[in-house]
N, C-alpha and C positions, 0 to 999 in steps of 0.2 A: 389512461394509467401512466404515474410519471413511472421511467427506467432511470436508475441509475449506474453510471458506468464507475466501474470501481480500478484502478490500476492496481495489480499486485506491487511495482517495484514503490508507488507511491509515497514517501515521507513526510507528508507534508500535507496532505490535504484532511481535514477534519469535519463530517459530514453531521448534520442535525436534524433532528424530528422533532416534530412534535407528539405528543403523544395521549391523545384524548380518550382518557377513561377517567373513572370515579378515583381518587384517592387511594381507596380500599382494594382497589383491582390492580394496580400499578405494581406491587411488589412482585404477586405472582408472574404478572404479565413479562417480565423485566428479567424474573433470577431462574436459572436452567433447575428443572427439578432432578431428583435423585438419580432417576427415572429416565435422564437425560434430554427431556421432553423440553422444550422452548420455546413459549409464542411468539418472545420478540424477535426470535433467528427466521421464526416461519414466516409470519409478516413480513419482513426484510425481502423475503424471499433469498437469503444468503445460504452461500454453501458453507463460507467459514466464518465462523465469529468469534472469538477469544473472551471470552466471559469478564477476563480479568480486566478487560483494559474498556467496559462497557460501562459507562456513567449515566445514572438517572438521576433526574434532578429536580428536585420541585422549586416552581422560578420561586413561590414566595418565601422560601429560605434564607433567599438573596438578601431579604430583606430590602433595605430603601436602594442598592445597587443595583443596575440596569443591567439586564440580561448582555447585554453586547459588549461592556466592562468585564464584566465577569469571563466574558469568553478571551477578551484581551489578557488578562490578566493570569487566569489558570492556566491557559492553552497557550501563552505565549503568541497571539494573533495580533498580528499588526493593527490597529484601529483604522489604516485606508482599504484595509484587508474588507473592514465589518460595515465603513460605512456607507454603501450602498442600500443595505438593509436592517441600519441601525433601527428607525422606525419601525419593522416591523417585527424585529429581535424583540426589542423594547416594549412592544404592546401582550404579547405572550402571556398566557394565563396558563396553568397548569403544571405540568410537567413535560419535561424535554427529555431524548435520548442524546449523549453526546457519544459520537465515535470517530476517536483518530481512527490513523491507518496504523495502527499495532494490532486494529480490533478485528482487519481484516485478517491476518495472519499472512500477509505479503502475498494473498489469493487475488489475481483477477476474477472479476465475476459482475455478473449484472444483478444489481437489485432492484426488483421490483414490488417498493411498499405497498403495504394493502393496511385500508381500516384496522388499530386503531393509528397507525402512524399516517405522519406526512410530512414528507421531506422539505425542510424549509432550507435548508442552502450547504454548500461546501465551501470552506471556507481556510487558503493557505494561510501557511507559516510564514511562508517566504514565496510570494512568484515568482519565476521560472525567469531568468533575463532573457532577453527575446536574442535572438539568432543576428549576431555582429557579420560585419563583412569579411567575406574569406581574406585569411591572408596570403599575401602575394609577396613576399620577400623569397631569396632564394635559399636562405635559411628552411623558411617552411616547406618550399617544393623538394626538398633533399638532393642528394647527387645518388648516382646510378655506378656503382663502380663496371668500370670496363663493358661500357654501354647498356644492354636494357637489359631485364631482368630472366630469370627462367619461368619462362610458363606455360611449362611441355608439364607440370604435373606430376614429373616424376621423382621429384627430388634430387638435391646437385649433390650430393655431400658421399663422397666416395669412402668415406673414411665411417661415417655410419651405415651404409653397408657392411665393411669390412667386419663392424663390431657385430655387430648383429648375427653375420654370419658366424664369428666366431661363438658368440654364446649361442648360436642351435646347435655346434657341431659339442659345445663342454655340455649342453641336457643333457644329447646323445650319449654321450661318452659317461654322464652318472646315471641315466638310466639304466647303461649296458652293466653298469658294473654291479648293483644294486640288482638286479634278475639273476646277476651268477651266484 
């Protein structure tokens, strides 16, 4: 059974199925009923799914364009992004489910599709720049005024103390008055 790992803070990543049913069985399968009932939430196996931002798509719509254009093109997806699995975007019959990460509702969670879906790929906007070398300017390292830092935990700031104290002692002093 494939899992998929879903990031809540995610932007950027847009997840695809496929999704093999009869034509005739697609709509219901796809739109939440009245009733609040959803098979493609439960297939998903998702805890959240945002209805609004859940695209089904019949590839032969597309018409003479290639399913993997199409994803460049609506979804803003880099084409070095798709072509990995250009060929196999491209061979695609039926209907597809597309979901950004809007569809998530910024929920971490695992999905785990089940018949009639199946996850054919995730596919960024933008990857991720990979991790540069630290810098080491003294700039970056900062200065420490009047040598290292406090970290007793207590906090250094004598003067919010003093504030603090003084608004417990002014509650005090409107609660007392406010009882007379």
């Amino acid at each position: 059974m494939t899992q998929v790992e879903i990031n809540g803070s995610d932007t950027e990543t847009l997840h695809l199925f496929h999704l093999d049913l009869p034509p005739e069985a697609v709509e219901r399968f796809t739109t939440m009923a009245g009733t609040g009932e959803w098979p493609l939430k439960y297939a998903l196996g998702a805890t959240a799914l945002r209805p609004a931002f859940v695209e089904t798509l019949r590839i032969g719509d597309l018409g003479p364009m290639p399913l993997s254009r199409y994803l460049a093109e609506a979804h803003n997806l880099p084409e070095k992004t798709l072509a990995a699995d250009r060929a196999t975007l491209d061979a695609l019959t039926g209907h597809v489910v597309i979901l950004p990460p809007q569809a998530f509702d910024n929920t971490s969670q695992r999905l785990s599709p089940a018949a009639p879906l199946s996850h054919v790929g995730a596919y960024g906007a933008h990857p991720a720049p990979g991790r540069g070398a630290p810098l080491r300017s003294d700039a970056a390292r900062g200065q420490l005024a009047q040598g290292t830092p406090d970290t007793s935990g207590r906090g250094g700031s004598t003067l919010l103390k003093l504030l603090l104290a003084g608004l417990g002692v002014l509650i005090l002093l409107v609660v007392l008055l406010a009882l007379r």
